[in-house]
C-alpha positions as CSV (number, residue, x, y, z in Angstrom):
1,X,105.8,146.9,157.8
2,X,105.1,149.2,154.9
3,X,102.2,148.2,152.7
4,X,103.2,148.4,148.9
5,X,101.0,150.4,146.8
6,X,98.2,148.4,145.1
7,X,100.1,150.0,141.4
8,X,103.3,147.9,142.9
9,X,101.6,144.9,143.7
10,X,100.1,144.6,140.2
11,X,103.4,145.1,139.1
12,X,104.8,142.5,140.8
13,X,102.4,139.8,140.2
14,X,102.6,140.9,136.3
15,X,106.3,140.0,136.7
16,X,105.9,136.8,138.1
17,X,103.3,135.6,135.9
18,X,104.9,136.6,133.0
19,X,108.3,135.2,134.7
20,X,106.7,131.9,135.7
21,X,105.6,132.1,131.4
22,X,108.8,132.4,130.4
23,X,110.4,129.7,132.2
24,X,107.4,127.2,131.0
25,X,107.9,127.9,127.5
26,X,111.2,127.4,127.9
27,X,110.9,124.1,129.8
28,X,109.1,122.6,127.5
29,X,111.1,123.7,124.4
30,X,114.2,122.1,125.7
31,X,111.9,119.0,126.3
32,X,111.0,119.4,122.7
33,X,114.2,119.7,121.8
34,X,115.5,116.3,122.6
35,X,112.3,114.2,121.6
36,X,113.7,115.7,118.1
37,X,117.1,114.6,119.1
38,X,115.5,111.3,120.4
39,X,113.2,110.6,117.4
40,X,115.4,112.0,115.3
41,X,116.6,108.6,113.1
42,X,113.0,106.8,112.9
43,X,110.6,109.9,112.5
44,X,112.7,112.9,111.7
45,X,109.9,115.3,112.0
46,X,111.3,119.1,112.0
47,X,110.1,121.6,114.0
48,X,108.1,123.4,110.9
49,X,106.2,119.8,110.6
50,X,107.4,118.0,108.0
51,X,109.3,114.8,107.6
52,X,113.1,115.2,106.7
53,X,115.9,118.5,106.8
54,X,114.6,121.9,106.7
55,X,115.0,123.2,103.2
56,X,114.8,126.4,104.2
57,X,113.8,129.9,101.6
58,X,113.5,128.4,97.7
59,X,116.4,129.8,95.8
60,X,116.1,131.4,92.1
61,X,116.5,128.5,90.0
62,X,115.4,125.5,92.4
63,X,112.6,123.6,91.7
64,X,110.5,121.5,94.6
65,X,108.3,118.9,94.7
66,X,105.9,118.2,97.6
67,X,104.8,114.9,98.5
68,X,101.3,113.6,100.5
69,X,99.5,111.5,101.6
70,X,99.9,108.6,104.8
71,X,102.5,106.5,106.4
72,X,103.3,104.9,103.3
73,X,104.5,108.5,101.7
74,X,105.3,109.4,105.3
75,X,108.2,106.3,105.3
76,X,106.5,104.7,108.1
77,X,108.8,101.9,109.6
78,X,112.4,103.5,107.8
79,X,114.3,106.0,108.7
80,X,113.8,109.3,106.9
81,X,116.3,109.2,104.2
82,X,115.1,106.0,102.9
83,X,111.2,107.1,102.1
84,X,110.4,107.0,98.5
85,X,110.6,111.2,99.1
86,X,113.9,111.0,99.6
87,X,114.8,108.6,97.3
88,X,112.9,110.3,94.6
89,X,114.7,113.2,95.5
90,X,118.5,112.0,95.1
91,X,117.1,110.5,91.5
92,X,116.1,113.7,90.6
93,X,119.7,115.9,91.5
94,X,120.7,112.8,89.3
95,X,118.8,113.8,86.4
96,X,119.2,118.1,86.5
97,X,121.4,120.2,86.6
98,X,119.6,122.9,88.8
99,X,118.6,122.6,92.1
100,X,116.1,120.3,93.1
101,X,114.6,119.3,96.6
102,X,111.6,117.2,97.7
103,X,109.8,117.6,100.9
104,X,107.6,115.1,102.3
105,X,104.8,116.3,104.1
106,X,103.1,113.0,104.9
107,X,101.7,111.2,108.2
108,X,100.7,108.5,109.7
109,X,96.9,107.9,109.2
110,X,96.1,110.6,106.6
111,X,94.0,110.7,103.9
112,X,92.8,112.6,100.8
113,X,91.1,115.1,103.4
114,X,94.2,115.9,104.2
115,X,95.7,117.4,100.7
116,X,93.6,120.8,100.8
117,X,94.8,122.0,104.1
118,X,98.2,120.7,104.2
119,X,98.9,121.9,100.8
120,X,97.3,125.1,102.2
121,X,99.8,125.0,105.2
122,X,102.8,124.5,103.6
123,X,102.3,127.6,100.4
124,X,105.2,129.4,101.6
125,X,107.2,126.5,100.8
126,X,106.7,127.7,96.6
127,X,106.1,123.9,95.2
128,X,106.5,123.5,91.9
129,X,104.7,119.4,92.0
130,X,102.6,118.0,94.4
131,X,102.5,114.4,94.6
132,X,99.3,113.1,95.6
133,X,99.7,109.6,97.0
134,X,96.6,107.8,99.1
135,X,93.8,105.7,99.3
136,X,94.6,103.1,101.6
137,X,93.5,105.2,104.3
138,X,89.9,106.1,102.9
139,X,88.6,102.7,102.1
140,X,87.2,102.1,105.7
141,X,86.5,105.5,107.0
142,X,85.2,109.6,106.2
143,X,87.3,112.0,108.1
144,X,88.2,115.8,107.7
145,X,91.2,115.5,109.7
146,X,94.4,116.9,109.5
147,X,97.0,115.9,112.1
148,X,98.9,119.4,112.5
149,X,95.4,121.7,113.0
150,X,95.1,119.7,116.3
151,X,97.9,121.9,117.7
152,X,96.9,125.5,117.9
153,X,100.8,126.8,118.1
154,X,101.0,124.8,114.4
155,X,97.9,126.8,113.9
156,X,98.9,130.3,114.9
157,X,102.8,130.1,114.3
158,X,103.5,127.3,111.7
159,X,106.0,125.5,114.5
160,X,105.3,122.2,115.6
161,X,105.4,120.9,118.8
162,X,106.8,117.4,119.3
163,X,105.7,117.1,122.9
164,X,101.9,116.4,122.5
165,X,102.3,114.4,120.0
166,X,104.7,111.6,121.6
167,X,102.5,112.5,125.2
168,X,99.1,111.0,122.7
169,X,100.3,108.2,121.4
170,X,102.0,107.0,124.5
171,X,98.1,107.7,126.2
172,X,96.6,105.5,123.7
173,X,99.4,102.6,124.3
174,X,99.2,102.6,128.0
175,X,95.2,102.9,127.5
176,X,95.1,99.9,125.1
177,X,97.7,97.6,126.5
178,X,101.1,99.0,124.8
179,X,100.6,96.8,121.6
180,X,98.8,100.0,119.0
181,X,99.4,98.0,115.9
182,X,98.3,94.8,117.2
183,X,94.4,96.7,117.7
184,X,94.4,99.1,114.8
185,X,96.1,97.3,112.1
186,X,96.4,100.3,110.0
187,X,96.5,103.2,112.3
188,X,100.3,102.6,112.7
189,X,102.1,104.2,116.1
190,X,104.7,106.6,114.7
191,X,107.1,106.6,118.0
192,X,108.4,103.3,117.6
193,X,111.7,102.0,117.1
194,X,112.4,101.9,113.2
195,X,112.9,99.3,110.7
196,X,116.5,98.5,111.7
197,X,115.4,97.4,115.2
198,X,112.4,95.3,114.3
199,X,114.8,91.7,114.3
200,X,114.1,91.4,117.6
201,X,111.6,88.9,118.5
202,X,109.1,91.0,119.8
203,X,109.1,93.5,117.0
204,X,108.8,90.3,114.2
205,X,105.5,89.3,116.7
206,X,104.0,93.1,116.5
207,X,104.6,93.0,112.7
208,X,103.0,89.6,112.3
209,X,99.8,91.2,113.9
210,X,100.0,94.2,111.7
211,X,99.5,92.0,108.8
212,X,97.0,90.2,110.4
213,X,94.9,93.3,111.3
214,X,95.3,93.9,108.0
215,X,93.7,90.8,106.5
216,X,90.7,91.7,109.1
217,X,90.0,95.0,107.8
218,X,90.9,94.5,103.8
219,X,89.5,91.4,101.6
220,X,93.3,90.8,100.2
221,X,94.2,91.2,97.2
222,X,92.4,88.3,94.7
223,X,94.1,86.3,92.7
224,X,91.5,87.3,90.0
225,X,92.5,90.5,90.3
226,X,96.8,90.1,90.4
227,X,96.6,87.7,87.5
228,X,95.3,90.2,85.5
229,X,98.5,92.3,86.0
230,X,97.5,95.6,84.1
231,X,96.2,99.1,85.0
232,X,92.8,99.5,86.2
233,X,89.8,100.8,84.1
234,X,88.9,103.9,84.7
235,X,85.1,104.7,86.0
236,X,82.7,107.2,84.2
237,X,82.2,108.6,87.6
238,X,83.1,108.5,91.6
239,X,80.3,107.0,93.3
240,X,79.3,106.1,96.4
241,X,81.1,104.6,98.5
242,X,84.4,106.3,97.4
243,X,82.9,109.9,96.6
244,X,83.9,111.5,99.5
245,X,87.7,109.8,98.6
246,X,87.9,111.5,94.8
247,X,86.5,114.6,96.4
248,X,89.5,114.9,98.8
249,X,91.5,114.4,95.9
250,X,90.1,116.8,93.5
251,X,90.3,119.5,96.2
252,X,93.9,118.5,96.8
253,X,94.5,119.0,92.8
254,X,92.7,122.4,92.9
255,X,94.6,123.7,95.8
256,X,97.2,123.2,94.3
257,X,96.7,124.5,90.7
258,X,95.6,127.5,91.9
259,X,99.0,128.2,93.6
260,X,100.6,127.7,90.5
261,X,102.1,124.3,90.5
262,X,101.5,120.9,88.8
263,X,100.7,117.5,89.9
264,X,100.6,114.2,90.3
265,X,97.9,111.9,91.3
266,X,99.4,108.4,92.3
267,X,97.4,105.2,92.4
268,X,99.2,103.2,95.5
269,X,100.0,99.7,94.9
270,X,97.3,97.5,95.1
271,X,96.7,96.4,98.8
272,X,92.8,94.6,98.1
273,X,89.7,94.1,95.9
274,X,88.4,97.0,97.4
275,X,91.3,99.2,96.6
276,X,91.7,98.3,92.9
277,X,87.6,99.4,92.8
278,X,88.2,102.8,94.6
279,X,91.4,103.3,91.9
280,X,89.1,102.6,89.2
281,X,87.0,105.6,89.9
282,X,89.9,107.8,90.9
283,X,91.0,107.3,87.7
284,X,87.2,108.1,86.1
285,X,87.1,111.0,88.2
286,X,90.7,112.4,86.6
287,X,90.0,111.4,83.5
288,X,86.8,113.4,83.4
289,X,87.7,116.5,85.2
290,X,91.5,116.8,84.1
291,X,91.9,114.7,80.6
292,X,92.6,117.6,78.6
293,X,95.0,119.8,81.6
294,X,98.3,119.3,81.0
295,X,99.4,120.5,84.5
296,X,97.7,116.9,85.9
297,X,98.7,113.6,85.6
298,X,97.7,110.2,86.8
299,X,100.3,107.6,87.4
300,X,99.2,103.8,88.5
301,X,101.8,102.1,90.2
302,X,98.9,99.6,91.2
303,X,101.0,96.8,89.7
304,X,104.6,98.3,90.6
305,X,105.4,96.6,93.8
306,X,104.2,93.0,95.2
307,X,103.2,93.8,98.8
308,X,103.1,90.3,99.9
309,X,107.1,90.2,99.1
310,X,108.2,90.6,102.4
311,X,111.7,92.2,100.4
312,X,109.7,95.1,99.3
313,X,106.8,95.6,102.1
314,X,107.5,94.2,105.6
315,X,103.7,94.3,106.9
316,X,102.0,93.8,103.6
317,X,101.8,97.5,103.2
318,X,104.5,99.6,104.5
319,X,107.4,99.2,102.0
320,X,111.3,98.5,102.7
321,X,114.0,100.6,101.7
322,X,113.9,98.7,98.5
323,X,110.2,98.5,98.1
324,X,110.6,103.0,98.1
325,X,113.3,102.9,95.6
326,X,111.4,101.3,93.0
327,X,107.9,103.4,93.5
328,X,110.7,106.4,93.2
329,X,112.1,104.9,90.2
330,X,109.2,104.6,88.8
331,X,107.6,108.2,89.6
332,X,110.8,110.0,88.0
333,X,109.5,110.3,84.6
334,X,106.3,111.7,85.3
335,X,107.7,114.2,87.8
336,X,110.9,115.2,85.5
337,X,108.0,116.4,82.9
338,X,106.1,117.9,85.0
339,X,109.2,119.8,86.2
340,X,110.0,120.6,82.5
């Protein structure tokens, strides 16, 4: 037989590396494909990473709001269109007469470290508000992550993959004996049936051990503190041990001022003793640094919402449908100036 040229063989093998490429990439973007379609009523996350439609290129006269933090911005536990995001956004078309949309860029298990980069991320997307809402998830630890950076195609290309993702948590169930809320309390699994399907009898179980993770890792709420019923004192300063908290939240405010927008720092409702402290310095720390800004505002919604009604939070934390509507009820006024 003739032997090919050794110009012909490279040849070849480029084509069927670059073949056997192209029908990988293409595998595993119809697989990606219908986790979307599978996921797509109890976490709705688009391909560009973020929680809800696309909203696609800002038009002349719309004005957008951004909104971050955890699962509790995130919606964790509803579907999509009944997060305090989107609730907050049909108040708003209510209320103007110009386009308005709000895109919720929160997730499960993120903190204020997460407000720099994300807000960082998601520029192109020409915010006009950012709503900063967290805390619950820096009480017990210090972390610099951000979900999205550990996928390098989000990295390079902006496009999120749903594949590893779904592939990490389902790791960690089969590794810790399918039951993730059940052994980290907080550190909710996102691909989980949603709110809807939880009246099953296995579902009401996982919840029940949710709450009482929850108890183990928080001193509730006293009843010292929830007779007193008003906003929380503000702190001279951030100290120790909530320092590195008010940090990630001052970066998040700088971020973004410096792209040109205006925000809103939100004080979550009050979920412990140690919570209503680390509010009372976010609040010094705001007051201190951004008292005389107009483009900042602090809202405490510590008192807005009861999380031991089970009508307005289901696990103590996570709110109902009903539980979003009001903390969107109640951030309309301060975002409709800001948008003004």
């Amino acid at each position: 037989m003739r032997r090919l040229s050794r110009r012909k063989r490279i040849v070849f093998a480029a084509i069927a590396v670059v073949g056997s490429l192209v029908a990988t990439v293409a595998a595993l973007g119809v697989i990606d494909a219908l986790l979307r379609w599978r996921y797509a009523d109890s976490v709705a996350l688009n391909r560009w990473g973020y929680r809800g439609p696309i909203v696609g290129a800002k038009r002349a006269n719309e004005r957008r709001v951004v909104v971050l933090g955890g699962s509790t911005a995130f919606g964790f536990g509803v579907p999509a269109g009944e997060s305090f995001a989107a609730h907050l956004e049909r108040r708003l078309a209510e209320r103007r007469t110009t386009p308005v949309s709000v895109v919720n860029l929160g997730y499960v298990r993120e903190g204020a470290w997460a407000f720099r980069p994300t807000l960082t991320d998601y520029a192109y997307l020409r915010y006009d508000v950012a709503v900063l809402y967290e805390g619950y998830n820096d009480l017990r630890r210090s972390s610099a992550r951000a979900f999205r950076h550990d996928s390098p195609v989000f990295r390079a290309t902006g496009y999120l993959p749903l594949l590893p993702l779904v592939l990490s948590e389902k790791a960690r169930a089969i590794r810790y004996g399918g039951d993730l809320a059940a052994r980290f309390g907080r550190e909710d699994p996102v691909f989980r049936p949603d709110l809807a399907d939880r009246a099953a009898a296995g579902a009401l179980k996982a919840m029940a051990e949710v709450t009482r993770s929850l108890e183990q890792v928080l001193r509730p709420l006293s009843r010292e503190g929830d007779a007193a019923g008003r906003p929380v004192a503000s702190s001279a300063v951030c100290a120790e041990p909530f320092r590195h908290y008010c940090d990630g939240v001052a970066a998040g405010i700088e971020e973004a001022l410096a792209r040109g927008a205006r925000v809103v720092v939100v004080t979550q409702p009050f979920i412990s003793d140690a919570h209503v402290e680390q509010q009372r310095h976010l609040a010094g720390m705001v007051r201190a640094r951004y008292e005389r800004d107009p483009r900042v505002a602090h809202l405490d919604l510590g008192w807005a919402v009861d999380l031991r009604d089970p009508a307005l939070a289901f696990d103590g934390m996570h709110l109902t449908p009903r539980g979003n509507a009001l903390v969107a009820e109640r951030l309309l006024p301060g975002v409709v100036r800001l948008l003004d």
